[in-house]
C-alpha positions as CSV (number, residue, x, y, z in Angstrom):
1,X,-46.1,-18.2,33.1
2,X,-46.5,-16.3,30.1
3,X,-44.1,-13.6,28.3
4,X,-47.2,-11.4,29.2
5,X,-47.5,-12.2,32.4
6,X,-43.5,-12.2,32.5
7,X,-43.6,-8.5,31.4
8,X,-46.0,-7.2,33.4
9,X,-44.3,-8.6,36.7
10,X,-41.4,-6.9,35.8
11,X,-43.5,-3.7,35.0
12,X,-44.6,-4.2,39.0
13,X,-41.1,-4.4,40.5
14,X,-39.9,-1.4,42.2
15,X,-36.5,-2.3,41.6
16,X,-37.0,-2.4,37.7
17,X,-39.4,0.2,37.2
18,X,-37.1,2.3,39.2
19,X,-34.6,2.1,36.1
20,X,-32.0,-0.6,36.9
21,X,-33.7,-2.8,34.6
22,X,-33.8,-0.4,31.5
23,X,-30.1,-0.1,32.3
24,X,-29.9,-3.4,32.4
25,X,-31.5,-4.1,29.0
26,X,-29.8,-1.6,27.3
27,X,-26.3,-3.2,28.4
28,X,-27.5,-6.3,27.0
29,X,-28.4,-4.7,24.3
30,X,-25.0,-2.9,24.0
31,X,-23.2,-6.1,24.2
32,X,-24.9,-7.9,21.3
33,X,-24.4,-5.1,19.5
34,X,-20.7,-5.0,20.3
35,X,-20.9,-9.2,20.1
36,X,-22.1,-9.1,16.7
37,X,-19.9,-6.1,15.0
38,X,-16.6,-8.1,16.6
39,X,-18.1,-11.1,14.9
40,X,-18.2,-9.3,11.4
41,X,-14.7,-8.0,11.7
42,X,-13.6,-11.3,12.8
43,X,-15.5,-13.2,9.9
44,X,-14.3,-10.8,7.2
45,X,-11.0,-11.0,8.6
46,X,-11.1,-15.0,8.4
47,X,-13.6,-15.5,5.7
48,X,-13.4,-13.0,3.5
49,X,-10.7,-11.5,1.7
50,X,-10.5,-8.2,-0.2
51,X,-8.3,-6.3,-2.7
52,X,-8.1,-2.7,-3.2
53,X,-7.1,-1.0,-6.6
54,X,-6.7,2.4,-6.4
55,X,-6.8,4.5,-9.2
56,X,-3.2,5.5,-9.4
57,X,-2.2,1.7,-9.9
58,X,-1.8,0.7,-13.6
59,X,-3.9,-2.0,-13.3
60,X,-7.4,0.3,-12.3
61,X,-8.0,0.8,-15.8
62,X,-7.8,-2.5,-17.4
63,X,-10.3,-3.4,-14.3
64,X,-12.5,-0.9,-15.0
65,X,-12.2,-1.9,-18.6
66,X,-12.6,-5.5,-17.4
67,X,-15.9,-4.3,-15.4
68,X,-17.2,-2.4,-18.1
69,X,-16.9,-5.9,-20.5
70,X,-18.2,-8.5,-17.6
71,X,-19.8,-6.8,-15.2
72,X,-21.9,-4.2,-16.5
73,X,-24.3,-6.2,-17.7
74,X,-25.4,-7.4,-14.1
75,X,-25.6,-3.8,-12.6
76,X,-28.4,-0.8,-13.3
77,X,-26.3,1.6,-11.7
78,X,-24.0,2.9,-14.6
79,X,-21.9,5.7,-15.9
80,X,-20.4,6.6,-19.2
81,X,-17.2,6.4,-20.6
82,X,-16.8,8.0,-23.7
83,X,-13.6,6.8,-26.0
84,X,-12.4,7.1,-29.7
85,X,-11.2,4.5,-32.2
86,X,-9.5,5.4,-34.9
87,X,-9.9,2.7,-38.0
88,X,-7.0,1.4,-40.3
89,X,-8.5,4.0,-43.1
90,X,-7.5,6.9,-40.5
91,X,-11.2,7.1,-39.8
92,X,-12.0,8.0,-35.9
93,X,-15.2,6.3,-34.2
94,X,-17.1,7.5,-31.3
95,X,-17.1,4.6,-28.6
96,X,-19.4,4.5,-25.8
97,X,-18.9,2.2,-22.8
98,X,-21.0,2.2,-20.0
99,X,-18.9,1.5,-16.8
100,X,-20.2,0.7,-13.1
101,X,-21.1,3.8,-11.6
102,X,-19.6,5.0,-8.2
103,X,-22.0,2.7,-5.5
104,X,-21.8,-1.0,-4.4
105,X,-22.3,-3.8,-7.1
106,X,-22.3,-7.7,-6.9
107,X,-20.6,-9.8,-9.9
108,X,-20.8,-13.0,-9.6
109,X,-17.1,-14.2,-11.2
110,X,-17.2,-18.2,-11.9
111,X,-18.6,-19.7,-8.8
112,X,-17.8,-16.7,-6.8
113,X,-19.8,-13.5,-5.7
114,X,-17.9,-10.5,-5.8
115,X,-19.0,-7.9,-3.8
116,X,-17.5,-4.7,-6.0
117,X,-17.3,-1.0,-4.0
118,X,-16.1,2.0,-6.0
119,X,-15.7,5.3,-4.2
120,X,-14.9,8.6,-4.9
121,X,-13.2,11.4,-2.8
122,X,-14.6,14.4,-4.3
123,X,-12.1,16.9,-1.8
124,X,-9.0,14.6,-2.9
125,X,-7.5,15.2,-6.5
126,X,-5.2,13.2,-8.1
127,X,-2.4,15.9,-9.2
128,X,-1.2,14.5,-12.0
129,X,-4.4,13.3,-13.5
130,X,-6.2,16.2,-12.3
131,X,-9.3,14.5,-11.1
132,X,-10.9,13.4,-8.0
133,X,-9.2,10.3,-6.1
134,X,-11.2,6.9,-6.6
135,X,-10.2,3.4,-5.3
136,X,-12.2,0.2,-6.3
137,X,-12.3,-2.7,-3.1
138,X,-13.3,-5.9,-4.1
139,X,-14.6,-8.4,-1.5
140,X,-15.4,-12.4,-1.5
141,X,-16.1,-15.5,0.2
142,X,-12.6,-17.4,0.8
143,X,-8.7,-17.4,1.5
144,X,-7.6,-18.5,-1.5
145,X,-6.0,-15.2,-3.4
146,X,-5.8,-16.6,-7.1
147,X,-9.5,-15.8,-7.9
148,X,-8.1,-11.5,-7.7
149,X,-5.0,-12.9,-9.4
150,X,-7.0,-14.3,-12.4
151,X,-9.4,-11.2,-12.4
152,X,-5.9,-8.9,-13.0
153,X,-4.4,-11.1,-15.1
154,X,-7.7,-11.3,-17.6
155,X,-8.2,-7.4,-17.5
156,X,-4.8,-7.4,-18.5
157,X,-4.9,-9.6,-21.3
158,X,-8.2,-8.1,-22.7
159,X,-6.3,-4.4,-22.4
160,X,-3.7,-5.9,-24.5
161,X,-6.0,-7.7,-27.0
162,X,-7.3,-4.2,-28.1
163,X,-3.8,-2.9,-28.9
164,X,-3.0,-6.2,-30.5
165,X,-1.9,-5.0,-33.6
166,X,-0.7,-1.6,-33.3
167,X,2.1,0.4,-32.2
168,X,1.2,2.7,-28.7
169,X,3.2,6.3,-28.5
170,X,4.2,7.8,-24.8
171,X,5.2,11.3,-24.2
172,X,6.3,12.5,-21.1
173,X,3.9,14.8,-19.2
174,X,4.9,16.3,-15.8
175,X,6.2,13.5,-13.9
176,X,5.1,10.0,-15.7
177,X,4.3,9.0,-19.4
178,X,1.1,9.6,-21.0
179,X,-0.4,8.1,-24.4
180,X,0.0,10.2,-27.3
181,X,-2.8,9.9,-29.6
182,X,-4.5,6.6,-30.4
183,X,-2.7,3.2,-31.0
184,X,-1.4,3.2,-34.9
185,X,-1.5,0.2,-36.8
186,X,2.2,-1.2,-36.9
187,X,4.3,-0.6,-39.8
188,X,5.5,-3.6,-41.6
189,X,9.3,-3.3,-41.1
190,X,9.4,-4.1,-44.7
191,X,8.2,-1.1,-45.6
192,X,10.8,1.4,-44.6
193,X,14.3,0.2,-47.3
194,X,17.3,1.5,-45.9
195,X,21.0,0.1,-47.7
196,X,21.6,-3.1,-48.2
197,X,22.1,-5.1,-44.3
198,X,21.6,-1.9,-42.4
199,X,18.0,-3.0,-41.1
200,X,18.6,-6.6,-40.7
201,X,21.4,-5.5,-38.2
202,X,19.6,-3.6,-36.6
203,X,16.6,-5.8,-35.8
204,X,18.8,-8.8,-35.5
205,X,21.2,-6.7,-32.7
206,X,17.8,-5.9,-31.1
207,X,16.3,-9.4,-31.0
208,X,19.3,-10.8,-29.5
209,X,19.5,-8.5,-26.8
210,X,15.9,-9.0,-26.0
211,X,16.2,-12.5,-26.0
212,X,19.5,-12.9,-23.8
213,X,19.1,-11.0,-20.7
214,X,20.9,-14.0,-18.6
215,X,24.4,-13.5,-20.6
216,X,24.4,-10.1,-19.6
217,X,24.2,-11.0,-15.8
218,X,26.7,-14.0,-16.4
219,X,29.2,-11.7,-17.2
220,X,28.2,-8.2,-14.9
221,X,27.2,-6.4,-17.9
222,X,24.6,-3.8,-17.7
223,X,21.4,-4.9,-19.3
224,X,20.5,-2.5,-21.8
225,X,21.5,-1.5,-25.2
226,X,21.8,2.3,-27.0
227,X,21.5,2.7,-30.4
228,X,22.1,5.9,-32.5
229,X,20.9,7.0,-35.7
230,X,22.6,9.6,-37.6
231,X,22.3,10.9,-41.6
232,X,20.8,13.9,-43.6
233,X,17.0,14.2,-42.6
234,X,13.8,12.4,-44.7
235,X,16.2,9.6,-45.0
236,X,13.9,7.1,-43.0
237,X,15.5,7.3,-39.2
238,X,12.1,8.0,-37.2
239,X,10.1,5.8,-39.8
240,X,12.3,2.7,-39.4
241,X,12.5,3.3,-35.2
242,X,8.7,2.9,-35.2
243,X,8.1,0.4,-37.8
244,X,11.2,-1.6,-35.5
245,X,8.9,-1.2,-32.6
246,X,5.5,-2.6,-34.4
247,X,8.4,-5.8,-35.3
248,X,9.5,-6.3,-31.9
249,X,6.4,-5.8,-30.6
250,X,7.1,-2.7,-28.4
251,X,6.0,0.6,-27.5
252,X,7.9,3.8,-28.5
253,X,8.2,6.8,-25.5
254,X,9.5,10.0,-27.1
255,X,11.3,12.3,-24.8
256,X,12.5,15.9,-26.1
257,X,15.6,17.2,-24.3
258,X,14.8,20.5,-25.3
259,X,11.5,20.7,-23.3
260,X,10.9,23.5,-21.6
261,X,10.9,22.3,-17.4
262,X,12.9,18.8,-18.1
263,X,15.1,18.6,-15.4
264,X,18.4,16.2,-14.7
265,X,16.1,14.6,-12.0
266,X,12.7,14.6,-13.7
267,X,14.7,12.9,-16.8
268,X,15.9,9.7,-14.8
269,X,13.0,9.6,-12.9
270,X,11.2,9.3,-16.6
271,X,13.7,6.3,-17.6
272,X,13.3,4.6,-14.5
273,X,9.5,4.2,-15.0
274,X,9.5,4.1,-19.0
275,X,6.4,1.2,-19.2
276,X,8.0,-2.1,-20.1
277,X,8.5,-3.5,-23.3
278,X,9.2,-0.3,-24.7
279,X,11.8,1.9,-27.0
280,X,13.1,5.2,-25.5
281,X,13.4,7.6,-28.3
282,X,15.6,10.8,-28.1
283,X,15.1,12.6,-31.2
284,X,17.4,15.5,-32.7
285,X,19.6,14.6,-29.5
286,X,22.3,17.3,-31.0
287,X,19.8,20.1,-30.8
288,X,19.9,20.1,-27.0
289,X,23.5,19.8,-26.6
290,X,27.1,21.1,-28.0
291,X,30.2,19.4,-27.9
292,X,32.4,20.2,-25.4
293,X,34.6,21.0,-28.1
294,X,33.3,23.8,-29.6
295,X,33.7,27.9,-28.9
296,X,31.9,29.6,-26.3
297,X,30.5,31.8,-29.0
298,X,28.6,28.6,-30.1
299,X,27.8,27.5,-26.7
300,X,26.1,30.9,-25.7
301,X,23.9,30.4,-28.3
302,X,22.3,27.2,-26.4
303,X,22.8,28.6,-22.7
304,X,19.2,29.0,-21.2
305,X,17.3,26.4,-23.7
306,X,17.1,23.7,-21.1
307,X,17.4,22.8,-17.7
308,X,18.8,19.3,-18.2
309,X,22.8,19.3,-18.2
310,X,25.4,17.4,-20.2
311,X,26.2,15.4,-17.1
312,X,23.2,14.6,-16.6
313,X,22.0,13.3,-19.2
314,X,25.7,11.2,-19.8
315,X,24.2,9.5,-15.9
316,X,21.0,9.0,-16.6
317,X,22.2,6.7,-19.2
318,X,25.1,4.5,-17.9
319,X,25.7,6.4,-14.5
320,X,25.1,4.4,-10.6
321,X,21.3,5.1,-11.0
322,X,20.5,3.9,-14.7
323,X,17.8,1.9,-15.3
324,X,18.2,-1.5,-17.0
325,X,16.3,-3.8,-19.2
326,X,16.2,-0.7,-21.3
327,X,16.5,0.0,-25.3
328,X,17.1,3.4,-26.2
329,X,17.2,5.1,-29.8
330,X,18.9,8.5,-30.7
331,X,18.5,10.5,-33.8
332,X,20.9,13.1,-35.2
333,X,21.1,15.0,-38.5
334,X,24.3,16.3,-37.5
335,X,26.5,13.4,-35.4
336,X,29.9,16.0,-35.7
337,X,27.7,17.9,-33.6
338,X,27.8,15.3,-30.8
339,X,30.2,15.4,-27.5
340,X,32.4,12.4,-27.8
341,X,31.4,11.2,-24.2
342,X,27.7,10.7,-25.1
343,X,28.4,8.5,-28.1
344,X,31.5,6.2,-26.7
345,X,30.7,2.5,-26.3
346,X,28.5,1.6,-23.0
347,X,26.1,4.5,-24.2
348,X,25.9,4.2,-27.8
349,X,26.5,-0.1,-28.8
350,X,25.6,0.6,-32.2
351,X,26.1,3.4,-34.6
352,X,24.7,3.4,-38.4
353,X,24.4,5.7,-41.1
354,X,20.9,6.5,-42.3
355,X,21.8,8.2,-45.7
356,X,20.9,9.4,-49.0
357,X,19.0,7.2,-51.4
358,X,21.1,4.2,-53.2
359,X,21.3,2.5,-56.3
360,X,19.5,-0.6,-54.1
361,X,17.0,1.5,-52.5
362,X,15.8,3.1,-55.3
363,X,15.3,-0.2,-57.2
364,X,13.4,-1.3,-54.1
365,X,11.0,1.3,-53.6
366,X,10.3,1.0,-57.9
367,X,9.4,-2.1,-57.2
368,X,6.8,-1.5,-54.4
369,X,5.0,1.5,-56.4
370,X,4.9,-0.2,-59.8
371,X,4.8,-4.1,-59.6
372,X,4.8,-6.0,-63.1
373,X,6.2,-8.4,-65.7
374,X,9.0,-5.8,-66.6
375,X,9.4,-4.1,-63.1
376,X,13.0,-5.1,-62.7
377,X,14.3,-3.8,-65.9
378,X,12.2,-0.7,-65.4
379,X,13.4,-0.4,-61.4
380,X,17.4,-0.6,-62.8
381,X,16.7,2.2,-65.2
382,X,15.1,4.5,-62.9
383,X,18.0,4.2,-60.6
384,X,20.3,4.7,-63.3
385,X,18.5,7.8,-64.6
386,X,18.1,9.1,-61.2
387,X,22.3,8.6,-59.9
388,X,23.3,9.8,-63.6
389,X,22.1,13.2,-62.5
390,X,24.8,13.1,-59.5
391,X,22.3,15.2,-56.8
392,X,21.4,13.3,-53.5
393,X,18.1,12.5,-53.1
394,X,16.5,11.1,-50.1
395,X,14.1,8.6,-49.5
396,X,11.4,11.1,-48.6
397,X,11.9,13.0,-51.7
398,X,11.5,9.4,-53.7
399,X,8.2,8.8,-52.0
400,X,6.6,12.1,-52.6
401,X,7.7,11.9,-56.5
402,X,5.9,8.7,-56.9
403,X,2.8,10.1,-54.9
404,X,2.7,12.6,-56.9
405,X,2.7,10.1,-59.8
406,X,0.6,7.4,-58.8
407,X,-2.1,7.3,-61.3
408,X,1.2,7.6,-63.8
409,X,2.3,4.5,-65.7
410,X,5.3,3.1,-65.0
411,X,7.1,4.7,-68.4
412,X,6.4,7.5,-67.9
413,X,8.0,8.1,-64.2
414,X,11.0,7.3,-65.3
415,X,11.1,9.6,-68.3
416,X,9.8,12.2,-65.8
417,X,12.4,11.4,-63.4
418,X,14.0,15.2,-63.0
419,X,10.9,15.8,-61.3
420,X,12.0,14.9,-58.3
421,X,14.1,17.9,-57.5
422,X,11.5,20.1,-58.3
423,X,8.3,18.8,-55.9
């Protein structure tokens, strides 16, 4: 018999025409249905494994970024990302990178298709980033977990290649750290000549707490280290901080006591998630605080500035909840200023003075403008000339004298030394 002739017997039976055999086909129909979609769940489940990254995690953006670099090329559904890069000259570019658009892509990744899926939820908003909520799911062929693992791990190495080089800033905006501005190129440490030793110590204090985390817990020490710089102002304390950071290889997050909003909670919630391999700088600490010691006429005078109390600050940086694996710079014009409490060993390890210009530093920074045969002898007489006077004169003022001067010969600077009190 024929599937015609099948059909059209079927057609003839009362009992099928009379609807028990639509009902029948339609449960069959049902069940293959069902059959198949519990086959996909199970052989997704068994097969295939997938990752989500959702836009909140710090790795979204370096996978974007890896996307935009790898897989871009292989899709013809794109959107643009528009960036800036800013040269060595101070020059700023316009960057355009054209990143998969929101839709369903296929990479292939080695030996391995990658089914890519980025979705937006245009009624969710990230709050802090003030956007709408996206999440990218990446699906493939396999148990095996290290293909994702080498996927994060080579965005994250190509994010780091294009800071390679320069020195990133953080500020703290609402509840997490942002970056301020664009990368600058690192400052040799070289470049910034404080007294004789001062920034040796400093970087070789550093270095050795980097590199010794395991003597710390031998011994039930806290692992982190708090450094304070103190000394009249343009005598090089920010400028060494930051060329210290390009040296070690960190970043520098900047956090302002005095901010309007800055709370005790919001600031240890700020250390705790400081991004890693990075310098906490508290600049000008003594403007949000007074010592404990002084009048309540001078206290008044700061009531209301901030919302972030002594205490709290004094826990945030060796109290039960401090963070660890932390290296935290302050800066003070005024150290008499200072409580005591906040500057005692266990919050402060290291104190040095950042002062006014010496007979070593001036020779030094000679040197650097006006390099020659008779440099030397021309440095030591320019610091002579300059200390002879008996006025302090900071590094900041030396440097803008020899702007000022620097289509001058060498001879004549120094004879035009009393200059410098006058720019």
């Amino acid at each position: 018999m024929t599937l015609i002739e099948y059909l059209s017997s079927l057609t003839d039976n009362p009992y099928f025409g009379a609807g028990f055999g639509l009902f029948g086909v339609g449960a069959g129909a049902a069940i293959l249905r069902k059959g198949y979609q519990t086959s996909l769940v199970l052989f997704r489940r068994h097969y295939m494994i997938t990752l989500e990254v959702p836009c909140r995690d710090k790795s979204y953006q370096w996978l974007l970024q890896w996307m935009t670099n790898k897989g871009a090329r292989q899709t013809q559904h794109l959107s643009i990302e528009t960036s800036f890069e800013q040269k060595d000259s101070g020059h700023i570019t316009t960057k355009y990178d054209f990143i998969p658009s929101i839709g369903t892509h296929f990479f292939k990744y080695g030996r391995t298709w990658i089914k890519v899926e980025r979705t937006r939820e245009q009624h969710t908003l990230d709050l802090h980033m003030g956007v709408p909520w996206e999440t990218v799911q990446l699906t493939a062929f396999g148990w095996d977990k290290e293909v994702y693992f080498n996927i994060l791990e080579e965005a994250r190495q190509m994010a780091l290649k294009q800071h390679e080089g320069k020195t990133i800033m953080y500020s703290a905006m609402g509840s997490e750290w942002r970056q301020f501005g664009h990368p600058r190129k690192k400052r040799p440490i070289s470049s910034v000549i404080l007294d004789t030793g001062i920034s040796e110590q400093i970087l070789n204090d550093c270095q050795e707490f980097i590199s010794n985390p395991s003597w710390y817990s031998e011994r039930g020490i806290p692992y982190r280290r708090g450094y304070l710089l103190y000394g009249p102002p343009g005598c090089g304390k920010s400028s060494y901080i930051t060329a210290l950071a390009g040296e070690l290889g960190f970043s520098i997050c900047v956090l302002n006591l005095s901010e309007r909003g800055l709370s005790d909670d919001r600031l240890n919630h700020l250390l705790s998630i400081a991004p890693q391999q990075s310098i906490i700088l508290l600049e000008d600490v003594d403007a949000a605080f007074v010592s404990r010691e002084d009048t309540e006429q001078q206290k008044a005078a700061y009531q209301g500035l901030n919302r972030v109390t002594f205490s709290g600050l004094l826990n945030c940086l060796d109290g039960v909840a401090s963070t660890e694996a932390r290296i935290l710079f302050m800066t003070t014009n005024y150290i008499e200023r200072l409580d005591p409490a906040l500057i005692r060993p266990g919050r402060v390890d290291l104190k040095e003075y950042i002062g006014y210009c010496t007979k070593s530093q001036l020779e030094q920074m000679f040197l650097r403008f006006y390099p020659g045969e008779n440099s030397v002898l021309q440095s030591q007489l320019f610091a002579e000339k300059v200390l002879d006077e008996g006025r302090d004169v900071s590094p900041a003022q030396i440097q803008g004298f020899f702007m000022f001067h620097k289509q001058t010969k060498a001879e004549e600077v120094i004879s035009d030394y009393k200059m410098i009190w006058k720019l």
